[in-house]
C-alpha positions in Angstrom: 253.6 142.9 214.0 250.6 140.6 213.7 247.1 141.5 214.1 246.3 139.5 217.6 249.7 141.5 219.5 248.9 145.1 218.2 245.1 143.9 219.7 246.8 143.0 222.8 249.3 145.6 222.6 246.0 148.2 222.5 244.1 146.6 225.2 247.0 146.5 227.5 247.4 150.5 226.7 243.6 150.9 227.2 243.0 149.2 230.0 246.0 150.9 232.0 244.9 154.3 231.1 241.2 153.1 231.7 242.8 153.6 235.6 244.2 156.5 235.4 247.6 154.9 235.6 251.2 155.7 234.0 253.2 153.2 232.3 255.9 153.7 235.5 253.3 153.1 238.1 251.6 150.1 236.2 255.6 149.0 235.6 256.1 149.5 239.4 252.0 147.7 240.9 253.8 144.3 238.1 257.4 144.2 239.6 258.8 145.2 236.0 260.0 148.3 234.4 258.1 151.3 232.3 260.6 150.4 229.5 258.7 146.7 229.3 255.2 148.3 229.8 256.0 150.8 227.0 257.5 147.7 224.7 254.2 145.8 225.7 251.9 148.6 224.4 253.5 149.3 221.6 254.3 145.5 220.5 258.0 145.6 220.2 257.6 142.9 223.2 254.6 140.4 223.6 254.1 139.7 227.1 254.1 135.6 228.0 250.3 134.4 229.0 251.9 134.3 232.9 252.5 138.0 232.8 249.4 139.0 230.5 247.1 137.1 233.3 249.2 139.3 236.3 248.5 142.5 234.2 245.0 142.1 233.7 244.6 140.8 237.3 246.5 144.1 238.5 244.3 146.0 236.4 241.0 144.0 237.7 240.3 143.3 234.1 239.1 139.5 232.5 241.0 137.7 229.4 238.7 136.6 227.1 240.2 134.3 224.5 238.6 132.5 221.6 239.9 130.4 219.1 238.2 130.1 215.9 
């Protein structure tokens, strides 16, 4: 796994617990299952940029991206 989707794959993990929220429930607030939430923070799965920007929106955090 590369270095930028175990990053993501970390954030995503940290941010959902940063709510107090179980992979099922976050799984259940994004229309998808706990099985993709659990492949999502553990990098088996990258999420697509459309469904990265829905789960930080459900979990009222920003995406900050820089390219250097």
């Amino acid at each position: 796994m590369s270095e930028l989707a175990q990053q993501v794959a970390s954030l995503i993990r940290e941010a959902r617990k940063s709510k107090g929220l179980t992979q099922k429930e976050l799984g259940e607030m994004l229309g998808i299952g706990e099985s993709r939430v659990s492949k999502y923070e553990s990098g088996r799965q990258n999420p697509t940029i459309a469904t990265l920007q829905k789960i930080a929106d459900t979990l009222n955090v920003k995406i900050n991206l820089a390219l250097e």
